[in-house]
MARBAKE-87373 format. One record per residue: z, x, y of N, C-alpha, C, O in turn; residue in three letters. Coordinates in steps of 0.02 Angstrom, whole numbers, plus 50000, padded with zeros to 5 digits. Atoms other than C-alpha are relative to their C-alpha. Layout:
! residues N
ZXYZXYZXYZXYALA ...
//
This chain:
! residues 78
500114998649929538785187655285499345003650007499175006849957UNK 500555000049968537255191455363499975007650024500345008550072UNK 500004992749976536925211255392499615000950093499405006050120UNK 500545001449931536045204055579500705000450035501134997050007UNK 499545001949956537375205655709499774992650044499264989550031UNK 500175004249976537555191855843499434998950042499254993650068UNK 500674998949941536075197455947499314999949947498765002049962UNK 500504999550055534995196055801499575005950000498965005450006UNK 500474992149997534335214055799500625003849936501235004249939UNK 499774997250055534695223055626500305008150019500055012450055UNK 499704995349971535875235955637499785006250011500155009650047UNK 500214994350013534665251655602499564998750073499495003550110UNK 500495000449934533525245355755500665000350045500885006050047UNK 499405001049972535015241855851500225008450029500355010450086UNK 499784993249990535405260755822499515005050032499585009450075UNK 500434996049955533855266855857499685000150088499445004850120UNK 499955001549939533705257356030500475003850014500205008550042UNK 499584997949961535165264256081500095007749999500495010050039UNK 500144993250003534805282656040499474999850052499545004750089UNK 500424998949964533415280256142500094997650072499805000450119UNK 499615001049934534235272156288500165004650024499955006450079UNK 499474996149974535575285756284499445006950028499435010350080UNK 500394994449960534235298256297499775000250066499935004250110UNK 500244999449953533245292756415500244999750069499965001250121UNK 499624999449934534885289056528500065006450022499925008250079UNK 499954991749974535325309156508499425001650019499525006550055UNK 500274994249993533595315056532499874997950085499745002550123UNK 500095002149938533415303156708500785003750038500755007150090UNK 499474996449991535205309356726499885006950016499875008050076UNK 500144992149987534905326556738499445001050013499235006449991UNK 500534998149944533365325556841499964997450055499484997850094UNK 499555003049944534365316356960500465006150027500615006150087UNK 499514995949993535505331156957499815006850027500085010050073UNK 500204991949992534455347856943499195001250040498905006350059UNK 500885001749992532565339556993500154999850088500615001550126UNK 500365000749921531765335857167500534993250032500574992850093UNK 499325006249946533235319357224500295006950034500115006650092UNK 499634995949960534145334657291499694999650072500064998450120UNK 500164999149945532995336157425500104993950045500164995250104UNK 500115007549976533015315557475500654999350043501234998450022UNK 499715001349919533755314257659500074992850014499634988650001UNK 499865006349939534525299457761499954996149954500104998649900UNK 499955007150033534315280257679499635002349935499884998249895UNK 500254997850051533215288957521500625004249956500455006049900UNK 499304996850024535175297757471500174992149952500284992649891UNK 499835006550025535515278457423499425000649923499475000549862UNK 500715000550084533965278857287500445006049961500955005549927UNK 499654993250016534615293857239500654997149953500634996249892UNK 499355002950034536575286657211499834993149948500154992349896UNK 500235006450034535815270257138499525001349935499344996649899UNK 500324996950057534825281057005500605003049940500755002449881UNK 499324997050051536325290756957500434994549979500714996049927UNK 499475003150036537485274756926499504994249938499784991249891UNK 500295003050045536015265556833499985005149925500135002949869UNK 499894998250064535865279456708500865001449975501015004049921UNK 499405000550039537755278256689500024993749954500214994149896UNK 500085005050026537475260956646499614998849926499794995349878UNK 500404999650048535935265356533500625004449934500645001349881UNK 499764993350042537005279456427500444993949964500404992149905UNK 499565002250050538405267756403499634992549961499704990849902UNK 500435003350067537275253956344499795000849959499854996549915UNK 500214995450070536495264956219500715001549984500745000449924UNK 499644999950054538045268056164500294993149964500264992549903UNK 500005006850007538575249956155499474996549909499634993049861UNK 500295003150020537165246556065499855004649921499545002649872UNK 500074997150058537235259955937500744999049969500684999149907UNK 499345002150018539295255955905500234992550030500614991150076UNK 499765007749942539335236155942500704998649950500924999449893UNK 499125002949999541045229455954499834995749939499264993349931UNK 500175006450041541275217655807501075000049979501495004449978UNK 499465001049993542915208155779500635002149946501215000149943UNK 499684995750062543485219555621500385003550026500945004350002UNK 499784995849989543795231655741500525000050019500765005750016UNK 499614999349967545205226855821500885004549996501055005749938UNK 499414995750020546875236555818500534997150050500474993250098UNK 499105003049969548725233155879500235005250056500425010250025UNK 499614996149948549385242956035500535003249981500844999749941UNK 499464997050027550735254255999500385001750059500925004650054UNK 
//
């Protein structure tokens, strides 16, 4: 077997993309949170909410991409 997952990106890059995803979701994350969006009034509140659910998206892709699913993993329900 082939140490390339199905996306053809070797698993150590793989890991390091996604460390760097995850970061950069928390650090947009928390300058969404503690930075200058606080002040953003009326239809600019929307940028705002649409920032915060993209770096949810970003975080869990970095994680995704540093723990990819593969079909070893699976387990039985109890």
């Amino acid at each position: 077997m082939d140490i390339r997952d199905h996306e053809g990106m070797s698993p150590g890059s793989s890991r390091a993309a996604g460390i760097v995803t995850m970061a950069v979701g928390i650090a947009v994350a928390s300058w969404v949170v503690f930075g200058p969006p606080g002040d953003w009034e009326g239809d600019m509140r929307w940028v705002r909410h649409g920032l915060a659910l993209g770096t949810l998206g970003a975080i869990s892709f970095g994680a995704r991409l540093m723990f990819p699913d593969t079909g070893e993993d699976e387990t039985s329900a109890v």
